[in-house]
N, C-alpha and C positions, 0 to 999 in steps of 0.2 A: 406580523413582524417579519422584516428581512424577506429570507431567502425561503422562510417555511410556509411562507403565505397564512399566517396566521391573523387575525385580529388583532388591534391592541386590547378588546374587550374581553380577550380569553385569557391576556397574561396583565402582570403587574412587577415590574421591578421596583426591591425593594435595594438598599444598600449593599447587602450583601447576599439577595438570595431573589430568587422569583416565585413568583406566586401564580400557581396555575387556579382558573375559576373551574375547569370541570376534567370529569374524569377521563372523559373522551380527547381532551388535547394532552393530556398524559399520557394515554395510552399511545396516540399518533405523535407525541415525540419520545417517545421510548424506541418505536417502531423506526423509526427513523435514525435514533445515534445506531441503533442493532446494523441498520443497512451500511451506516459510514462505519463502522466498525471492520463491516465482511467486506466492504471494500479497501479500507488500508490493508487489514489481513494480505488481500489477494495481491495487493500494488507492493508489497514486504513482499512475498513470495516472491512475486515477480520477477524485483529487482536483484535479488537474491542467487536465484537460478541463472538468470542473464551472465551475472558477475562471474560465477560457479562454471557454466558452461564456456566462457571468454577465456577464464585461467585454465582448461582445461584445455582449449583450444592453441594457446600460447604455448602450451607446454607441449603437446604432438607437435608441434610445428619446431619447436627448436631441438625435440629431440630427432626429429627425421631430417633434419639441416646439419645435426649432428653423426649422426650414419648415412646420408649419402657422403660428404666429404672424409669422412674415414676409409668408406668403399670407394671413392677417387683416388683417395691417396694411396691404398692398397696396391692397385692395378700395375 
């Protein structure tokens, strides 16, 4: 099937549900959502921290835009 290189002799779609024939392609797609799992996890963090670390960055930047032209205009 697809993307998991499976047989179509190991599954069986039914209308609303699939049918695995052995325990072993159960286990090898269990093992598999787990992996896509810890990878959204990490790609959420990721984007996360990005965002997190950019608004943090904006923000030293306008406040030191903001005190150097006060120490201008002091002088």
């Amino acid at each position: 099937v697809g993307e998991l290189s499976l047989s179509s002799e190991e599954l069986a779609f039914g209308k609303t549900k699939i049918f695995i024939r052995s325990p072993k392609t159960l286990f090898f797609l269990e093992e598999q959502r787990r992996l896509r799992l810890q990878q959204l996890a990490t790609l959420i963090q990721k984007t996360y921290r990005g965002w997190r670390c950019r608004a943090h960055y904006q923000l030293m930047r306008k406040s030191q835009i903001v005190i150097s032209a006060w120490f201008r205009g002091s002088r």
